[in-house]
Structure formats: C-alpha cells, structure tokens
VEXDREN-2710 file (C-alpha; in Angstrom, 1 decimal):
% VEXDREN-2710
k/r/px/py/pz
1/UNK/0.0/0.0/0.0
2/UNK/1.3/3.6/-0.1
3/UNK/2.2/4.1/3.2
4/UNK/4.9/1.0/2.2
5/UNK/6.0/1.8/-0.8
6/UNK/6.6/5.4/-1.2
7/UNK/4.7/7.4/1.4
8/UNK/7.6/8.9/3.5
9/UNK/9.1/10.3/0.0
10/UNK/5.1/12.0/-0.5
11/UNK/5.3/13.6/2.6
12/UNK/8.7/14.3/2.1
13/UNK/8.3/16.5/-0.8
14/UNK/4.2/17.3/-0.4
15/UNK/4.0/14.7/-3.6
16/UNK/0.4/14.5/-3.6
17/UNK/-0.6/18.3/-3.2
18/UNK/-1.0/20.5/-5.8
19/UNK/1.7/22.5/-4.1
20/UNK/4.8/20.8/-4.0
21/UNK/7.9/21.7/-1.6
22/UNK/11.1/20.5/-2.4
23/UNK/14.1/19.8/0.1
24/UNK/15.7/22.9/-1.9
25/UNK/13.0/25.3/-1.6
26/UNK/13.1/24.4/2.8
27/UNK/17.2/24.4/2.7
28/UNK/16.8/28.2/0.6
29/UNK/13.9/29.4/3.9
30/UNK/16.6/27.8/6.4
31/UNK/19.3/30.5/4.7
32/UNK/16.4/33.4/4.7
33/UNK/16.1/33.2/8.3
34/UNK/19.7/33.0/9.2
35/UNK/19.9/36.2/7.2
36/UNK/16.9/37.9/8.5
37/UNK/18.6/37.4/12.1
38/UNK/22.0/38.9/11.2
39/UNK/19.5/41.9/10.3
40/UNK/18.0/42.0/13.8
41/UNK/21.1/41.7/15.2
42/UNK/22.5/44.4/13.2
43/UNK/19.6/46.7/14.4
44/UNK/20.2/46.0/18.0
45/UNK/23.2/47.3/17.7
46/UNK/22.3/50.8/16.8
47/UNK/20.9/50.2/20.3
48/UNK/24.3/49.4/22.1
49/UNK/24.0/52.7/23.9
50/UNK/20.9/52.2/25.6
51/UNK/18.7/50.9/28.2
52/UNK/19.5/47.6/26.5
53/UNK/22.8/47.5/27.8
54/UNK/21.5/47.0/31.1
55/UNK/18.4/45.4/30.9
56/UNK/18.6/43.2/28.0
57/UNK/22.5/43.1/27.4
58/UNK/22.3/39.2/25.6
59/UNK/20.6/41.1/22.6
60/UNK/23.3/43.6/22.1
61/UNK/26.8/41.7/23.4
62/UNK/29.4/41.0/20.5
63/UNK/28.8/36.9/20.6
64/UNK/28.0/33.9/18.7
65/UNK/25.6/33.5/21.8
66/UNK/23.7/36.3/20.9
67/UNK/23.1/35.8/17.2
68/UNK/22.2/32.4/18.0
69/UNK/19.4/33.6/20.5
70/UNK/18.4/35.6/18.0
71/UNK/17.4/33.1/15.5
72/UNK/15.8/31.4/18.3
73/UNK/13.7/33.8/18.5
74/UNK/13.2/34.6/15.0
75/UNK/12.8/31.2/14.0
76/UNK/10.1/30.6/16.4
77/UNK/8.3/33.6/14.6
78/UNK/8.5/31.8/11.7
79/UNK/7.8/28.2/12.3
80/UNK/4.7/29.5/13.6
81/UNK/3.8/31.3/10.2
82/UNK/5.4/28.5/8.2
83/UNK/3.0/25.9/10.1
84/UNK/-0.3/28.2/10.6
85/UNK/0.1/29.1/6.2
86/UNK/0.8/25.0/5.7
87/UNK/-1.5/24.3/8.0
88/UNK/-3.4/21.0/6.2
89/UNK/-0.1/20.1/4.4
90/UNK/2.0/20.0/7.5
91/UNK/-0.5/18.3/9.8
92/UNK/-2.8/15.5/9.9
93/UNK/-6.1/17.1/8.9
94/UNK/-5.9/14.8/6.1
95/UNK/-7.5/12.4/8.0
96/UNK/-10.9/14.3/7.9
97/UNK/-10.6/13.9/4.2
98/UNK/-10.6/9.9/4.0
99/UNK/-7.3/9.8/2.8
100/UNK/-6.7/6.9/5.2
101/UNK/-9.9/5.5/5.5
102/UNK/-9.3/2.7/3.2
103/UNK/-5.9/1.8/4.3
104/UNK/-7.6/1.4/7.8
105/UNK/-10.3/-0.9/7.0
106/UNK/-8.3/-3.0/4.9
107/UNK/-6.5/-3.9/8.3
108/UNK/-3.0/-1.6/8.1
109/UNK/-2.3/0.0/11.6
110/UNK/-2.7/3.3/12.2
111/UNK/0.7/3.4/13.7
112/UNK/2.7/3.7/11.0
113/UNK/0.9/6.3/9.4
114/UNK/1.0/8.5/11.7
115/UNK/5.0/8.0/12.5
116/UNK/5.7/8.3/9.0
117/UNK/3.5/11.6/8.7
118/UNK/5.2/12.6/12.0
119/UNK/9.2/11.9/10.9
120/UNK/8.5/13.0/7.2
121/UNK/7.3/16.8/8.6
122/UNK/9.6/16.9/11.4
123/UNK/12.3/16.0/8.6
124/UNK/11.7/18.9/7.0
125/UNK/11.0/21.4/10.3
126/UNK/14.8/20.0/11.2
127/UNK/16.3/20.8/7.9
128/UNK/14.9/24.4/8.6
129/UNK/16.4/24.7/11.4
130/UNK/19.4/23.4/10.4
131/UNK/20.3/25.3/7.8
132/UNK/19.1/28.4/9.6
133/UNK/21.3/27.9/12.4
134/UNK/24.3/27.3/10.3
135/UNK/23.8/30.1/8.1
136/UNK/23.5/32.1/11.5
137/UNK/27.0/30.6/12.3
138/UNK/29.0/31.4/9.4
139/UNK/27.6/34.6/9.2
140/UNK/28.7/35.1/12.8
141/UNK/32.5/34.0/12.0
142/UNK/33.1/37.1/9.7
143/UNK/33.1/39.1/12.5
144/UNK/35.3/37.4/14.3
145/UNK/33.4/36.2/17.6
146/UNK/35.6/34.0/20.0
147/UNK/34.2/30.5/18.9
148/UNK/32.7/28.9/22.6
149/UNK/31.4/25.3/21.2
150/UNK/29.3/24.4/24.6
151/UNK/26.5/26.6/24.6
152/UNK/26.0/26.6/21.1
153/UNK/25.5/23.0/21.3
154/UNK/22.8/23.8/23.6
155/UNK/21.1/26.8/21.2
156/UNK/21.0/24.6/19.2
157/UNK/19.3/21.9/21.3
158/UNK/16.9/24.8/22.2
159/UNK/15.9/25.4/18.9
160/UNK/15.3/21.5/17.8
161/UNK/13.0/21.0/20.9
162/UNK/11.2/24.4/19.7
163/UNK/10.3/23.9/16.1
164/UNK/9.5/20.0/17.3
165/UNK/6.9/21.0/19.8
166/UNK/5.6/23.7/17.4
167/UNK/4.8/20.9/14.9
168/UNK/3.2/18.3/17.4
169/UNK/1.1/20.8/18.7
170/UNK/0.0/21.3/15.4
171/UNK/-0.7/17.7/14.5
172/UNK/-2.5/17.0/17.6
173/UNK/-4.7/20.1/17.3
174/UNK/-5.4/19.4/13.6
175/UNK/-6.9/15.8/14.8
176/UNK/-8.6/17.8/18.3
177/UNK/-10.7/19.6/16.2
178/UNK/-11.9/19.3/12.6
179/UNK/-12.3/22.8/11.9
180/UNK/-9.1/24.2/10.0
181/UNK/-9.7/27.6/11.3
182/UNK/-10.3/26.8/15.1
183/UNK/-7.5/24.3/14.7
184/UNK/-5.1/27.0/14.2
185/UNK/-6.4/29.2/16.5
186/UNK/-5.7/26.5/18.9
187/UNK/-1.8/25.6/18.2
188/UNK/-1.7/29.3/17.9
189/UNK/-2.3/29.3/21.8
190/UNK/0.0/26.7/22.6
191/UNK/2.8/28.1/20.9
192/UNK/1.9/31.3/23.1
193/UNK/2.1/28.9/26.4
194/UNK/4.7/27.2/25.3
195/UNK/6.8/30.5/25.4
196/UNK/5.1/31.2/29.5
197/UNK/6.2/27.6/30.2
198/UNK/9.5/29.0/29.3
199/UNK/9.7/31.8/31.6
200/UNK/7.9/30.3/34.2
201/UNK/10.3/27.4/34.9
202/UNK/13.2/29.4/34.8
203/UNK/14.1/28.0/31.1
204/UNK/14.4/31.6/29.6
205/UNK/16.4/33.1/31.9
206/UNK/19.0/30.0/32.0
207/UNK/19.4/30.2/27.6
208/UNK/19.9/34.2/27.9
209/UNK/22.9/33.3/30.7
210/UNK/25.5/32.1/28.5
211/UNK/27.4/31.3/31.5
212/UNK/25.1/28.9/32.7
213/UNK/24.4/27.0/29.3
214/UNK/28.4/26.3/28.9
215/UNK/27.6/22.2/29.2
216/UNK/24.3/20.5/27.8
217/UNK/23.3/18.8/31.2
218/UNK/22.2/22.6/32.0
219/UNK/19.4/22.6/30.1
220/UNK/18.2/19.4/32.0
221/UNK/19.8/19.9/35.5
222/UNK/18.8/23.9/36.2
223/UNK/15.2/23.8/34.9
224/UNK/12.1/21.6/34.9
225/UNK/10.9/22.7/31.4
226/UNK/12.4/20.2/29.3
227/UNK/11.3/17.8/31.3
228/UNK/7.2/18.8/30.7
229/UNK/7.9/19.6/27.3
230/UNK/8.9/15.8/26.6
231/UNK/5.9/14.7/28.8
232/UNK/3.7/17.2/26.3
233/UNK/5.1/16.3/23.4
234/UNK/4.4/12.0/24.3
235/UNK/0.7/13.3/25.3
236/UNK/0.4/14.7/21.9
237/UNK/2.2/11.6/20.4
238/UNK/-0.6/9.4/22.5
239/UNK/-3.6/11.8/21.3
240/UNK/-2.9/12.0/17.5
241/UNK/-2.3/7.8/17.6
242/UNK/-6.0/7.5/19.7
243/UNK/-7.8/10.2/17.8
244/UNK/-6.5/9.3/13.9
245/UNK/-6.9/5.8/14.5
246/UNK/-11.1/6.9/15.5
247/UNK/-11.3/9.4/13.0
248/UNK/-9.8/7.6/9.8
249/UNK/-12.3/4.4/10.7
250/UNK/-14.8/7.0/9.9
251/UNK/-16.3/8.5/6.3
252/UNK/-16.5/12.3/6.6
253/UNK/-18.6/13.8/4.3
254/UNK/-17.1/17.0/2.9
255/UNK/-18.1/20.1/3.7
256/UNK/-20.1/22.3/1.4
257/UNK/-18.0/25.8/0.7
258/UNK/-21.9/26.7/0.4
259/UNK/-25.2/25.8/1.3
260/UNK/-26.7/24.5/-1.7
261/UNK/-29.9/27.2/-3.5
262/UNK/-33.2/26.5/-2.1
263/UNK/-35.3/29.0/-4.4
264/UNK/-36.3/30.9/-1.5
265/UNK/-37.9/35.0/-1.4
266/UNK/-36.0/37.3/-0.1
267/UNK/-36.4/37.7/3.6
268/UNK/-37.3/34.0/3.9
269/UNK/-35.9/32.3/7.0
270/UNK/-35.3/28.5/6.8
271/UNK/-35.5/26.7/10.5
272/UNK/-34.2/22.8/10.5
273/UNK/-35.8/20.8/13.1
274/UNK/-35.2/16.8/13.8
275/UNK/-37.2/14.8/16.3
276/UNK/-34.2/12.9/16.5
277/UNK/-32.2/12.7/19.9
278/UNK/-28.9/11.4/18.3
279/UNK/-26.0/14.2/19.4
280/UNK/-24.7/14.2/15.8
281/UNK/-28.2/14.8/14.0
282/UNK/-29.5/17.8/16.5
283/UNK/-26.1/19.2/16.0
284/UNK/-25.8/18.9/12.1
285/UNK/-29.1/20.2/12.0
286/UNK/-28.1/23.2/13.8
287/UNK/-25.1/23.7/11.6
288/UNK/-27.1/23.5/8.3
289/UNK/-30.2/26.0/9.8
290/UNK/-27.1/28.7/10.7
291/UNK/-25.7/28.1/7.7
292/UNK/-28.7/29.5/5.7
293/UNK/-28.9/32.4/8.1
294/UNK/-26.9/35.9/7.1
295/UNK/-23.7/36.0/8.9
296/UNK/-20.5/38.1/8.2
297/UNK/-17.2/36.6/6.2
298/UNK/-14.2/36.5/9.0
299/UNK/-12.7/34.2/11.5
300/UNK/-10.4/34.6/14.3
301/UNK/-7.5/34.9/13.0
302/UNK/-8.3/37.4/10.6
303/UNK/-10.0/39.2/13.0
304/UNK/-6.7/39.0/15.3
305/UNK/-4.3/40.4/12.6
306/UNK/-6.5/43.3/12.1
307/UNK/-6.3/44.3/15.4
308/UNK/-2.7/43.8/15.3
309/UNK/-2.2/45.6/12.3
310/UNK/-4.3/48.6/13.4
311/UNK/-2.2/48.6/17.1
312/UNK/1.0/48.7/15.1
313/UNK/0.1/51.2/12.7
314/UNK/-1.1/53.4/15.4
315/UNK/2.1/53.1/17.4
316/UNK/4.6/54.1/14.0
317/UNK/2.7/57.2/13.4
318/UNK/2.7/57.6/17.3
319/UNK/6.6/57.3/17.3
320/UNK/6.3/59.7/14.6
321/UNK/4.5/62.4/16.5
322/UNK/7.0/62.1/19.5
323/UNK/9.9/62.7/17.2
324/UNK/8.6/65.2/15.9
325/UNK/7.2/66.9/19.1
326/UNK/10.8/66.4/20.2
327/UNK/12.3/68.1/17.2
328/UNK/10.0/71.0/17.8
329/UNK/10.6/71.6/21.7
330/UNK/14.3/71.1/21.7
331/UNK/16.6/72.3/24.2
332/UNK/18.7/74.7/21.4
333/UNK/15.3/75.9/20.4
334/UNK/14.4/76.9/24.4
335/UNK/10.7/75.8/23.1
336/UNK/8.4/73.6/25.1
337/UNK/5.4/71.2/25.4
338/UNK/2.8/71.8/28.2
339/UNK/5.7/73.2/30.3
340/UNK/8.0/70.7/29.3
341/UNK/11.2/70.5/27.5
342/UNK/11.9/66.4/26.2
343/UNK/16.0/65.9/25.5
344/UNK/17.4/63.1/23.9
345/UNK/20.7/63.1/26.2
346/UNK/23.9/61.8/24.5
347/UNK/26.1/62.4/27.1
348/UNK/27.1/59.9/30.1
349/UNK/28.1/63.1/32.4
350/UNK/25.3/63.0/34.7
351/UNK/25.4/59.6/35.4
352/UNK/24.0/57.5/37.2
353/UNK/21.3/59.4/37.6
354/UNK/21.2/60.3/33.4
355/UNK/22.7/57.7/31.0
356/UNK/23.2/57.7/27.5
357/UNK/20.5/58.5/25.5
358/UNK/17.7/58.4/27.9
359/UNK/15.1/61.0/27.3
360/UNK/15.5/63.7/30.0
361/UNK/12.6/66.0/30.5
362/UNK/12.9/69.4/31.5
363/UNK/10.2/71.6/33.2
364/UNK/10.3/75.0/32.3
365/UNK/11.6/77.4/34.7
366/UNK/10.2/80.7/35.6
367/UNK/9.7/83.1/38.1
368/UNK/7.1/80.2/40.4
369/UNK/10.2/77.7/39.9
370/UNK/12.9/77.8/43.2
371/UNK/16.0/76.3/42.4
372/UNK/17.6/74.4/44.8
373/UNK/21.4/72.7/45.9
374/UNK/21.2/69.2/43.9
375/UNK/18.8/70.5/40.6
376/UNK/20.4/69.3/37.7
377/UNK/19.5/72.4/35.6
378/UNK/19.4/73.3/31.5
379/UNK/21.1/76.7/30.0
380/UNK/23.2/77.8/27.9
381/UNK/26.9/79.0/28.3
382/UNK/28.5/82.0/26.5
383/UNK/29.2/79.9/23.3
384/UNK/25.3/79.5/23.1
385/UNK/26.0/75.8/23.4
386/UNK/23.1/74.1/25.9
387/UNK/24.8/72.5/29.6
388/UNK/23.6/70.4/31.6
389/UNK/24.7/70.6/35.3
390/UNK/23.7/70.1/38.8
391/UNK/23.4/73.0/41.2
392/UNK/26.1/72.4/44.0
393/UNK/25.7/75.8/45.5
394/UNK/23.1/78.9/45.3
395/UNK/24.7/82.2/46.1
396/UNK/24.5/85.8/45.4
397/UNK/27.5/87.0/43.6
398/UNK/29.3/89.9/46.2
399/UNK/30.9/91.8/43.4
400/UNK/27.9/92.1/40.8
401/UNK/24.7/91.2/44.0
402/UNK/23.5/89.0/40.9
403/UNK/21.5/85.7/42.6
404/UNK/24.7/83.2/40.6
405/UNK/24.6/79.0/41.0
406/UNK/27.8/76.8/41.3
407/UNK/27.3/73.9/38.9
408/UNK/29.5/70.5/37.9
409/UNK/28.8/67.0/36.6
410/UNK/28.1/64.0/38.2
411/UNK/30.6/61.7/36.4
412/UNK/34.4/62.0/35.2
413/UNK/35.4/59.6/33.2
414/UNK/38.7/57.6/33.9
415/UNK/42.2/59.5/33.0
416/UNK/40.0/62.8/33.0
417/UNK/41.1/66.1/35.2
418/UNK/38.5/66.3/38.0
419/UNK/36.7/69.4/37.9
420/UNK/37.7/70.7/34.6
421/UNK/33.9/71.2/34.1
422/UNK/33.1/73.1/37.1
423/UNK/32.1/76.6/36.8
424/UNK/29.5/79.6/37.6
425/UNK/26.8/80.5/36.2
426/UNK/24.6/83.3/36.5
427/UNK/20.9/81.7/37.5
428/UNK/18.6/83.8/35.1
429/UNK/20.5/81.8/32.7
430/UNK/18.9/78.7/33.5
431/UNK/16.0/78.0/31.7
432/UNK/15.6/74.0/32.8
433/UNK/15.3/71.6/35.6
434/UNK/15.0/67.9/35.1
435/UNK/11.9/66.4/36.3
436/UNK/11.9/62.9/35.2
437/UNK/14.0/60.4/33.0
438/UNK/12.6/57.7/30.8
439/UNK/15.5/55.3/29.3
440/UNK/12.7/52.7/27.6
441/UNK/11.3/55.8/25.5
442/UNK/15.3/56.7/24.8
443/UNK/15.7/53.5/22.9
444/UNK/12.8/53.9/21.0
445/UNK/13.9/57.2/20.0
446/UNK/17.1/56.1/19.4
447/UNK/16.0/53.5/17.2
448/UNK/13.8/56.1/15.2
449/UNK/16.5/58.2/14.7
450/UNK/18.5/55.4/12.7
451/UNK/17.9/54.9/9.0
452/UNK/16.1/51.6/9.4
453/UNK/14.2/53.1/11.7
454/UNK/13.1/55.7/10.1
455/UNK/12.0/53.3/6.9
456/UNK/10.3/51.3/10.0
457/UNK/8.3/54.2/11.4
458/UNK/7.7/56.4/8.2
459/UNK/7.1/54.3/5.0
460/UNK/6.0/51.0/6.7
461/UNK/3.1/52.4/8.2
462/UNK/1.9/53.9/4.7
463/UNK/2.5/50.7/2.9
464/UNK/0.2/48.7/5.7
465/UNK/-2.1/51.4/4.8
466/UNK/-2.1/50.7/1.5
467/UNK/-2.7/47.4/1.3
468/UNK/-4.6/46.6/4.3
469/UNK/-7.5/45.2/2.7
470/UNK/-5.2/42.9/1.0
471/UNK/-3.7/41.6/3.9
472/UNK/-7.1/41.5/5.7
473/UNK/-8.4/39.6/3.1
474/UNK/-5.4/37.4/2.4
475/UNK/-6.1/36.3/6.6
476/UNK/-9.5/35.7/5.5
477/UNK/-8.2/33.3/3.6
478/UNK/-5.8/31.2/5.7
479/UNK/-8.4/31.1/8.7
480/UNK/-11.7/30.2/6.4
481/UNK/-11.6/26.1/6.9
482/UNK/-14.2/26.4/3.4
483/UNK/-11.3/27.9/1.3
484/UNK/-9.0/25.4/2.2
485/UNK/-6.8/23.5/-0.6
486/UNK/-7.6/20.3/-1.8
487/UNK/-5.4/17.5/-2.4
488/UNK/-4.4/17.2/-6.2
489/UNK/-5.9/14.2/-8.3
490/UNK/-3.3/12.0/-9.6
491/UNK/-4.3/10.6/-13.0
492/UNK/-3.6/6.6/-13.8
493/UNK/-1.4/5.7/-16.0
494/UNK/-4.1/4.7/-17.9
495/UNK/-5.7/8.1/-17.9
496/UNK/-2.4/9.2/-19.0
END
C-alpha cells in the first residue's frame, strides 16, 4: 500500500498536493532566516547605547551567543507562520478527508501512518532549522566572535526542541478539532504557552545566561521545562495515535463551501428541526439551519491580525509624532510642550542618575520655579551651546549682587582632570530643571533616529495602509476552513 512503498518520500516533498515543496525550496527558507537574524542583530546594535545595555545586554553583546538567541527567537516567529500558512499540508487534517480510510479498513495499523506523517514533517522542520542555524554561524565567524562550542550546542538543542513542539502541537490540534480555522487558532495558543512555560520554569532566563548554558546537562539539570515539554510532546504523540486511528475508521462527508440554493424569497428564513435525539443529527441540523442564516465573512484569526495591524500602525505614526514633538521643543530651540522641554541626552556626564541616550525632561523654569542645591539644571553658556549641570551651590554674587549657582557634573570619566567642568553660572540663565528620565522611551527614540528606523516608522506604516484590505483579506483566507486547498488528483497511468 502507499504508506509502504513510497509514502515517507510523498510527505517528504508534499507529492500528492497540488503545491509541492522541495528539500531545496526548505534548505533556501533555512538561509532566509539566518539572514533575516543577522538583520536584527544588526539593528540592535544601533541600540548598544541604551537601556538595553542593562536590561537586555544578551541582545546587544558581540557573541556567537547572541546571534544564536536571535534566531531562536526569530525562527520561532516563523515556524509559527510556516506551520499556521501549511497548516493541512504539515498536519494531519488529512485524515478528515478519507485519505486513510481505506488503508484502515483493509486492516493496516494506524501506527505507521502516523509516524511516517510525524518523521516525514519533522524532517523537514529540522532541515529548517538546520540550515538556519548554520547560516546564522558562518555569518557570525566574519566578525570574528571568540568561537565557545558548549553553549552553542545547547542553542542549538533549544531550537530542535522548539520547532519539534511547534509541529506536534500542530498535528495534535489538527486531529482535536476538525475545523481548520479553530485548529489554528488552537496551536496558535499553545505556541503562546509554550513561550510562558519558558519563563515560568526558569528556562528563559537560563538560555539568555551564557554562562550557565556552557555544558548541555544545564538545560536538563537547572530547569524543569524540558522535562514537561517531553511529557507534552508524548501526550500529543498518544492523542494523535487515539484520535486518527477513530477518526480515519470514519467517512467524513465534505463540507459544502456553500449551502446548496433552495429558491427561496428574499427575507425567507429557513429553520431545520429533527425529532431525533442522536447528538450528531441535532447538532448537524443546527449547523445546516445557521448556515442559511446571514452572517458576516471572518474568523479569528483574521479578526486577530486586524487588530494587530491597526495597534501597530497606530504606534509608527505615534513614534512619529514624538519625534517630531521632540524636534519641535528642543533644548537649542528653548521651546516647550505643556511646560516641558523632552532631550534626547547623549552624554554619560550626569550619570548615574542620566545615561546615555535616555530621554530627559525638562520643566520650564520661571519666576514660580525655586531652584535648589542638587537640581540638575538646562542653559546655555556663552558659546550659546546648551549645559547640563547640577546645582552644588546657590549664592549671590558679592561683586555684581546678581542671585549666581555653582554647577559640575556628576561623572568624570577615567584618565580625565576632575573638575575641569566646574564653573559659575549666573541663575537667570537657567531656563531648565530635570523632572523625570525615561530610558525605555530613549531606545525607542534612538532607534527612530537610525535609517532603518526611520524606513520602520515612516514608510511601513503607509505601505500597511495601503494594502490593508489585501492583507485583511489574504487572513481571511488562511483562517476560512471552506477555502482550504484540496489535495491534487493524480491521474492513472491509464488516464495518462
């Protein structure tokens, strides 16, 4: 029967779709994503300066560990869209199409279907990753990374177990429920847990310490997750064996893409009733009386990615307006907003109190404003070039009676003459006292500013714009289980 003569090599290359994917075409997405994480790493790197630094400072060190937890997370990204888009090819919702209806009745285990389907996909979810790793690894090399083999044995363990649970989730959920759409909805939410599971054993915070991933056993000795995702993925295993081997002895009658013309008036409601107490009947019956009632076109996940898209868009052309606001009630300027003067501070002499580009706002000060030993004050000096300093002292000047501050920074750097920047200043020259500092809204800034950023933030949201019906619609699409694909008739070789 197939399944012994040549249906790993079907799976393997999607044989009997009418959309075929060959080993080259998944090797070629494998090289895509190891390039597309080289870009991300490349943009957090414009970001070196930042509150990432401190925070987040695996995403911006100079390491083959960090462009290797990069692609974990950017292949996770993808092997979600890669299986949600392939959803029917890469799972076994097949089965709801008789495809192995008569291979089971004619006394074949459902075993070997199943592992074949499994080890065929997951063939082709590890050649992926594969590829993508390596291509992550030799693009890492031209920049000359010291070269620490242990933990990126274990990135790379991370990432099999990833894109392996993202398919079984799949597969199981594609046999839980019938319904294409709901199906992805559903390994959509486990692929969401699956990244809480993460945190909340720990499992996250042990891959971004590349200290504490140097040997393999790590991954199994300093968190519990592994453990539970084995256990989850061998409860899938169990579920898709039980519930294919149920659902292939079954004929399921395909569904309609539409109710069939009844030659009814306009207006004309249709009710289906059944005296029948049968589950299935009363609940088929319901089905084909909603089905002649008006309803909108959408699903879930359509209706998710629109709200996405409409939160992101929103947020570009909110980034937009801050820069801009910012551009407008600069310090040089001596213009405000509401009182307030924003500056983007790309200086580290007021630290720790203000780092490198954090946003520093400034309150206006007027004649209601008291300044006070320990304000760290805005003016300019004679040079018209704006100072930022912190009162040490407020006294009136003997020779002139003018009301004068003496003002310094916080920080010398190493090998620099202490007090070199010390000075006084007359206190009608200060227009500025800092009020608040916000380093997350710094790197966002900071990001704008760059070129990528600005493509980002400027001409992204206008092209999302653009084509949002298209992208709306092509959702519609890949979450309506009535416009799924078929499988592609094969003609005999007599036919032929």
């Amino acid at each position: 029967m197939i399944y012994r003569t040549k249906f790993f090599r079907e799976e393997l290359s999607y044989g009997y779709f009418e959309r075929k994917k060959s080993l080259g075409a998944l090797l070629a997405l494998g090289v895509f994503l190891g390039m597309l994480t080289f870009s991300v790493y490349f943009i957090f790197q414009t970001l070196t300066q930042s509150v990432l630094s401190d925070k987040a400072s695996f995403l911006v060190q100079r390491s083959y560990h960090t462009t290797s937890l990069l692609y974990l997370s950017v292949s996770y990204g993808a092997f979600w869209i890669y299986m949600t888009t392939r959803f029917q090819m890469v799972t076994f919702s097949e089965v709801y199409e008789n495809t192995w209806y008569g291979l089971v009745h004619q006394g074949y285990s459902i075993v070997p279907l199943v592992f074949g389907k499994l080890f065929a996909q997951l063939f082709g979810v590890l050649l992926i990753n594969t590829a993508g790793f390596v291509t992550t690894l030799v693009m890492s090399s031209f920049l000359k990374f010291p070269f620490v083999p242990g933990y990126l044995v274990s990135m790379f363990l991370v990432g099999t177990f990833n894109c392996t649970s993202l398919l079984i989730f799949a597969m199981a959920a594609s046999l839980l429920i019938r319904d294409i759409g709901n199906a992805r909805s559903l390994f959509s939410v486990g692929a969401f847990l699956l990244v809480v599971l993460q945190i909340v054993f720990g499992f996250f915070t042990l891959v971004t310490n590349r200290g504490s991933i140097q040997h393999v056993s790590a991954l199994f000795t300093e968190s519990a997750y592994l453990y539970v995702d084995i256990g989850l993925l061998l409860l899938c295993v169990f579920l898709c064996i039980l519930k294919g081997s149920q659902a292939a002895r079954l004929f399921h009658e395909p569904l309609l893409s539409e109710p069939p013309a009844l030659g009814r008036a306009p207006g004309t409601r249709l009710v289906v009733r059944t005296e029948s107490a049968a589950p299935a009947i009363r609940r088929n019956a319901k089905l084909l009386s909603e089905s002649y009632q008006p309803r909108k076109r959408g699903n879930l996940l359509s209706s998710i990615m629109s709200f996405l898209l409409v939160i992101g868009v929103l947020a570009m052309f909110a980034i937009d307006l801050v820069m801009l606001a910012f551009s407008y009630a600069s310090p040089e300027k001596e213009t405000s907003i509401m009182g307030f003067i924003p500056y983007i501070f790309q200086s580290s002499t007021m630290e720790p109190e203000v780092k490198y580009n954090d946003i520093a706002f400034f309150e206006v000060v007027d004649q209601y404003v008291q300044l006070s030993t320990g304000d760290v004050v805005l003016y300019k000096d004679e040079t018209g070039i704006v100072q930022v300093r912190r009162i040490e002292k407020v006294f009136t000047d003997e020779t002139t009676n003018i009301p004068s501050l003496e003002v310094d920074i916080d920080y010398y750097p190493e090998g620099s003459q202490r007090g070199i920047l010390h000075g006084y200043i007359a206190q009608n020259a200060v227009y500025g006292r800092l009020v608040g500092v916000n380093r997350w809204l710094g790197m966002i800034i900071l990001f704008a500013n760059s070129v990528i950023g600005r493509i980002l933030f400027m001409l992204v949201p206008i092209i999302l714009l653009f084509f949002s019906k298209q992208i709306n619609d092509f959702f519609k699409r890949v979450g309506d289980p009535k416009r799924r694909g078929e499988r592609a008739i094969v003609p005999s070789p007599e036919q032929e």
